[in-house]
N, C-alpha and C positions, 0 to 999 in steps of 0.2 A: 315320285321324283321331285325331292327339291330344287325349285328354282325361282329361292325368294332370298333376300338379303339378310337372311336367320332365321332360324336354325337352317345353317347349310347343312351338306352331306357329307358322313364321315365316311372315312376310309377301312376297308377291312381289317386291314393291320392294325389300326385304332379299334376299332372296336374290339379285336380279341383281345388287346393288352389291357385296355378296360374290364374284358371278362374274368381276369386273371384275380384268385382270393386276395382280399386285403393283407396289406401288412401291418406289422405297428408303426403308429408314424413317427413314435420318438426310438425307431430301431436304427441302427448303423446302417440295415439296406435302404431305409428312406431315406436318411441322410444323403447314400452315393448317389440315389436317384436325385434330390432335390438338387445337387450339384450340380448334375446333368445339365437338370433342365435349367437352372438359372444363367447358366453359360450359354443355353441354347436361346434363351429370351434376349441375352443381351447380343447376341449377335442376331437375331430379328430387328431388333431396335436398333441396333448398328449406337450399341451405346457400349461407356465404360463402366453408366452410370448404373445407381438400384433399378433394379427391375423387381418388382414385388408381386407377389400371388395374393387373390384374395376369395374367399369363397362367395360370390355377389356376381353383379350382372356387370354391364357394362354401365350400367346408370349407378352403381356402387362404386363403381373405382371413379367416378367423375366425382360425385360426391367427397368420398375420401381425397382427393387432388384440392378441394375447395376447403374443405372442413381444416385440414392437417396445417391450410398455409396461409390462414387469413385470420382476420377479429370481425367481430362484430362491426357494421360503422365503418369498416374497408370499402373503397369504392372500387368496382370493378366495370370492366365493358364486357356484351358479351354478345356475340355476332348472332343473329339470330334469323335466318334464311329456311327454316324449315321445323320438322316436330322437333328434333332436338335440341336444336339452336332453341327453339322457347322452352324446352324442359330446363337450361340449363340455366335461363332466366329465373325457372322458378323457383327450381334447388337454391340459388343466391337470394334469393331475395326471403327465402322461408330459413336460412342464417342470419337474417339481420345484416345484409350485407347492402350497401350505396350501390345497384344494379342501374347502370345506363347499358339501352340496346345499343348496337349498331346493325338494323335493318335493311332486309331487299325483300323482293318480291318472291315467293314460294316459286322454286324454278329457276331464278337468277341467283347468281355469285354474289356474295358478300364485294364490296367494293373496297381494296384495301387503302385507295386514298379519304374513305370515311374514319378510318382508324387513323389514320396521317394526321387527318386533322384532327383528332378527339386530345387525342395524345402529345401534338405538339402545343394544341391549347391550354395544356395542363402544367402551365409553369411550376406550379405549386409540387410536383409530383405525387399528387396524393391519389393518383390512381394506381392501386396493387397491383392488377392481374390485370390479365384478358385473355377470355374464356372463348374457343374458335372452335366449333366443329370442322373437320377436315373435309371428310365424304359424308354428307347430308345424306341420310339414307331413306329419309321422305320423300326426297324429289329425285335423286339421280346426279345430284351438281357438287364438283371437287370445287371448295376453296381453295384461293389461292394464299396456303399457308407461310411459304415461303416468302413473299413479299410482305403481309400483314405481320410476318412474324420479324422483318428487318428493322419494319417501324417501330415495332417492340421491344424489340434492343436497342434501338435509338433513345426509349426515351427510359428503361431500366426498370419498367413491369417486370413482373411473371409471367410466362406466356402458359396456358394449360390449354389441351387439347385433346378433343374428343377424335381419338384415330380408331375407331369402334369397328368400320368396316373399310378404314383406306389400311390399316398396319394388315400387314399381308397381302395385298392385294397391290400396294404400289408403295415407292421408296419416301420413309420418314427415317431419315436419316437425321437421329436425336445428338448425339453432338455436332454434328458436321453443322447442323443450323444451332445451337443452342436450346433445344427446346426444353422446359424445366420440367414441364407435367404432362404425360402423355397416358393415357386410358383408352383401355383396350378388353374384348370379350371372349371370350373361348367358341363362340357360337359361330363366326363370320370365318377369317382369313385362317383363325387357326386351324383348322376341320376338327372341332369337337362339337361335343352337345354342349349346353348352357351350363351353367355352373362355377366358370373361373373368370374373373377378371383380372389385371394387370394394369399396374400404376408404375411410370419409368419415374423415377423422380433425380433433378439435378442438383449440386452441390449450392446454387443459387438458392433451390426453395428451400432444402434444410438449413440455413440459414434462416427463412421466414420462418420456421417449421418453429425456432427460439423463443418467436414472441407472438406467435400466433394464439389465441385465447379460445375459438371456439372448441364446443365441447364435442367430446369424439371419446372414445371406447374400444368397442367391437374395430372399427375404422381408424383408429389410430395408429399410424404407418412407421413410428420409432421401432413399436417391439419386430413388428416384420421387418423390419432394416436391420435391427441386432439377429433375428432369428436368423435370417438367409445368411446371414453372414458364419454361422456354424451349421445350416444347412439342415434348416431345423423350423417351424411354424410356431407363433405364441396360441395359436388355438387348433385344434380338431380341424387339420383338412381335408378335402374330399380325396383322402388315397387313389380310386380308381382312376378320378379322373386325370389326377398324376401321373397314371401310367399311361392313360391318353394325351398328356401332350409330350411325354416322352416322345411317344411313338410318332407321335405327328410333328415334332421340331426334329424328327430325325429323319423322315420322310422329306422337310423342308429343304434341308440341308442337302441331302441328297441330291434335289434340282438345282440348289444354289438361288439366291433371289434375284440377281438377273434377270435368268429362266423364269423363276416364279412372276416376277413383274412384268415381263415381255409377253406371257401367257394372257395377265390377267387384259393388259392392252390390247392385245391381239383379238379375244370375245369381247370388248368393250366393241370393238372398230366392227366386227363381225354382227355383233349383234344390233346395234343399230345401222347398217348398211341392209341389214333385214329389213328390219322397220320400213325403212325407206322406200326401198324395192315394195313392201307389199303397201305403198300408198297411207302407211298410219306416222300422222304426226311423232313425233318426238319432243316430251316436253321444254327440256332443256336442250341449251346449244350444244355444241359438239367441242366448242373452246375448253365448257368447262364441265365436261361428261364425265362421271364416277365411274373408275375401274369395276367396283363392284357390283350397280345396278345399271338398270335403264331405265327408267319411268317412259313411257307410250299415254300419249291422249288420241283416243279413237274418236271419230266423229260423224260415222254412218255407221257404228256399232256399237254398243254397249260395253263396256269395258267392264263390268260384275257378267256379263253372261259369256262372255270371252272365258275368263277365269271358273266360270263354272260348268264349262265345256267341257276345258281344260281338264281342269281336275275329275268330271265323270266320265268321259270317255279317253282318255289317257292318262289319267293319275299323274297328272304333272300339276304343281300344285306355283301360281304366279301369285305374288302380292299383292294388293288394292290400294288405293287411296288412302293418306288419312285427314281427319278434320274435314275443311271443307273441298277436298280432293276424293273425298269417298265416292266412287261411282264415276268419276272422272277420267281417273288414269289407273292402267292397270303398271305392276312395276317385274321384271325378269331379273333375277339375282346371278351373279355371273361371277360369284366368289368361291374363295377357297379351294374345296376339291370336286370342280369343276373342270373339266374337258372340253377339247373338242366336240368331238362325238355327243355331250349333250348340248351345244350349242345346236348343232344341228337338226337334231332329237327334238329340241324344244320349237323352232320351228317351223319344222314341218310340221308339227301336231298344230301350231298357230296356223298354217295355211289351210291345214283340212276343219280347225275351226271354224275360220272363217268363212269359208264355203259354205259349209254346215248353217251360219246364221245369214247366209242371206248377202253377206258382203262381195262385191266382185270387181273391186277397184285395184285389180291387180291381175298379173296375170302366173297361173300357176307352176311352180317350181321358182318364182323371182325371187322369193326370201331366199330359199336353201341356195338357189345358184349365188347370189349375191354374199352370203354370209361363207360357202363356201371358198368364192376366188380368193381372202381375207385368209379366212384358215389357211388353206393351201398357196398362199403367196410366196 
């Protein structure tokens, strides 16, 4: 049982449509499919704009977002509050690109009057972009993209953004804000396995797209912009998994995102009202809590043998620490095609853990009852 912030848990109808023999991918039947689904992504994205497939991770479509819109010697900012936020330091800076942070504490929210300032100091406008991770998926903590992202139109950057595990999980509403570059995984909100990522890109960055000079290929997002456009890939894509996000943007749709968003908040609230009840810290605030994760700092238990309880004696499998969070904080993923019922599920198996290791700073059934009144509210 997954319940880590990726690879989430797909759904059966996914998975048999993925079972399903390959087809040719330059056949007329791919074609009607890949129409499908690109109508299907753009109303995820709540855009009019390209939504593009790519065969890479989600760290591939960040990349291809930086590469496709910048030069060499481009200065950029780039929020950096957790493992991503520094990966995305490093990606730009291993382009040859003018990389300034704008830092917080592992745990804390980017602070969008640090951008306020970076960006109103920049008479000159020689800063291109700025690179935001949405839902930190190290610690548990949603930026606040929305504000960060007004100062950015104030001063006429690129805005690009890591929505890797907030797209799905809660509203990025890409024109409604302007957003130019948004990157996304098939592993998180969409319910698939790894495999596909997703670049929204805006009529803003193709215009960058002109005279941007880094060098790009494989990740070069023109031909996929011409290809989608007849409904059609400029390289070999992974067919099945086509047939699994078929199936899972039509399962989306089905709930409507609303639904899907009022879901993913509803286990967000449930699951840390758990925490609480059974007496374990909570890393981050509740202001700025990831629909997708929770990150937990235990402090009269071990947070690796929590998780390795977990996973041998209930095959529920929670995420660790990373960097110097390893053995710190354990993390509960609470995305994609996730229920009720495993909220619950997860736990209880946490309360009989803890028992199990000796912890008694709580009293028995608090999680479930608590996480319950939430569900059932």
């Amino acid at each position: 049982m997954l319940m880590i912030p990726g690879p989430t848990p797909v759904p059966e109808p996914v998975l048999l449509a993925m079972a399903k023999h390959p087809m040719g991918h330059r056949s007329g039947e791919f074609s009607a499919l890949m129409g499908e689904v690109t109508a299907g992504l753009k109303w995820l994205h709540q855009t009019t704009n390209d939504v593009l497939v790519l065969a890479a991770s989600g760290t591939g479509a960040m990349e291809a977002g930086m590469i496709n819109f910048l030069s060499a010697g481009d200065k950029v900012l780039v929020g950096n509050n957790g493992k991503f936020g520094e990966r995305w330091g490093k990606v730009a800076r291993a382009y040859g690109l003018d990389t300034q942070e704008i830092t917080a504490e592992w745990g804390k929210p980017l602070n969008p009057d640090d951008f306020k300032a970076a960006l109103e100091a920049d008479t000159a406008k020689a800063i291109k972009a700025v690179i935001v991770t949405h839902s930190e998926t190290s610690t548990g903590v949603l930026n606040d993209l929305e504000t960060i992202n007004r100062h950015v139109k104030a001063h006429g950057a690129l805005i690009m953004v890591d929505a890797v595990t907030s797209l799905g999980a809660c509203s990025v509403p890409v024109d409604e804000w302007g957003l130019d570059v948004v990157a996304s995984g098939s592993q998180k909100g969409y319910m698939l396995p790894p495999g596909l990522a997703f670049v929204s890109v805006s009529p803003k960055a193709w215009d960058a797209y002109e005279t941007a000079t880094l060098p790009k290929f494989y990740l070069d997002l023109k031909p996929y912009s011409q290809g989608a456009a007849k409904n059609t890939t400029p390289f070999t894509p992974p067919v099945n998994l086509f047939f699994g996000l078929h199936a899972a943007l039509q399962m989306m749709q089905r709930e409507g995102l609303a639904a899907i968003f009022a879901r993913h908040d509803r286990q967000r609230r449930a699951t840390r009202a758990a925490m609480q009840a059974l007496n374990l810290p909570l890393f981050g605030a509740d202001d700025c809590a990831s629909p997708a994760i929770t990150a937990v700092m235990p402090q009269q238990v071990e947070a690796e043998q929590i998780r390795s309880v977990m996973k041998k004696q209930f095959d529920i499998a929670l995420a660790g620490g990373q960097d110097h969070l390893k053995g710190k904080i354990f993390r509960i993923g609470h995305l994609g095609f996730v229920g009720d019922r495993d909220i619950l599920t997860a736990v209880s198996a946490l309360e009989a853990t803890l028992t199990k290791l000796g912890y008694s700073q709580f009293t028995p059934g608090a999680g479930v009852s608590a996480a319950g009144q939430i569900l059932l509210g």
